[in-house]
N, C-alpha and C positions, 0 to 999 in steps of 0.2 A: 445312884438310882439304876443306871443303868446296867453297873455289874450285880445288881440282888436281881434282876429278872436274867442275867444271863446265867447265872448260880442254878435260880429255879428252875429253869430251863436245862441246864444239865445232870440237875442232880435228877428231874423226871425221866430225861432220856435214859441214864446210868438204871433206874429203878425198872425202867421197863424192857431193859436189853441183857437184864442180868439171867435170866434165866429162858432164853427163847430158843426159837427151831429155826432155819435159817428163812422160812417165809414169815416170820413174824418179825423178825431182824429187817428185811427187805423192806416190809411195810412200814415199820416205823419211822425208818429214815426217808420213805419215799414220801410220808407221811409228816415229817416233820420239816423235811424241804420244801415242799408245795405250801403246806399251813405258813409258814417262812416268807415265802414269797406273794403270795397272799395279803397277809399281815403286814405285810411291808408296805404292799403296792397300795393297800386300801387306806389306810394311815398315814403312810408316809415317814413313820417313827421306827426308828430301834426298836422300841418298849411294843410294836405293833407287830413287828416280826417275831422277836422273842414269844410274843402271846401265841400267835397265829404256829410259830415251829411246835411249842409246848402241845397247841390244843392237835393242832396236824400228827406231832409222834402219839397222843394218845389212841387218836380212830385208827392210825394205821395199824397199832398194835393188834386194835379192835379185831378189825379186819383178817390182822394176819392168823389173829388166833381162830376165828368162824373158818378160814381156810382151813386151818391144820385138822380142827375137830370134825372136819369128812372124812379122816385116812387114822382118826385114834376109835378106838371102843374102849373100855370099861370094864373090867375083870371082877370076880371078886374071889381070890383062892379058900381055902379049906379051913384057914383058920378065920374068916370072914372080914377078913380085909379087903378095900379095893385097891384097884390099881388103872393105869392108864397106859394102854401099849395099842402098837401098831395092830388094825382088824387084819383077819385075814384077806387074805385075794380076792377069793370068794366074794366077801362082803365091799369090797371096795367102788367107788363110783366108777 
C-alpha cells in the first residue's frame, strides 16, 4: 500500500516537473515538502505524507506557474499562430 501512493506521488511530481521554468521547479518542491510535512504531522501516516507532498507539488506548481505568467505575453505571428515569449521591458512589472 504504501509503495502505490509513493509511485503516485512520483509519478505526479515527474508529470509536473517535466516541462517547467525554474520558478515553477522551486514551487513545486517547496510545495510538495511543506504538503509532506503537513500530512504527515496531521495524520501521523506515510499514506498522509505522501497525500499532503502530492496535493503540496500540485499548488506549488500552481503558484509557480501565476508567477511566471507576469514576465510571459502572448504572440500571434503572420501566419496566425500563437506563441508564448518573454513581454518586453517595457511591459514588465
Amino acid at each position: 500500500m504504501k509503495a502505490a501512493f509513493l509511485a503516485v506521488a512520483a509519478a505526479v511530481t515527474l508529470l509536473l516537473a517535466g516541462c517547467e521554468t525554474q520558478n515553477q521547479t522551486q514551487a513545486t518542491a517547496v510545495g510538495a515538502a511543506t504538503g509532506a510535512a503537513i500530512g504527515g504531522l496531521t495524520s501521523g501516516s506515510v499514506a498522509g505524507a505522501v497525500v499532503g507532498g502530492a496535493t503540496g507539488a500540485v499548488a506549488g506548481n500552481l503558484i509557480g506557474r501565476a508567477a511566471d505568467s507576469q514576465t510571459q505575453c502572448r504572440y500571434r505571428n503572420s501566419a496566425g499562430e500563437t506563441y508564448i515569449a518573454r513581454c518586453p521591458e517595457s511591459m514588465m512589472p
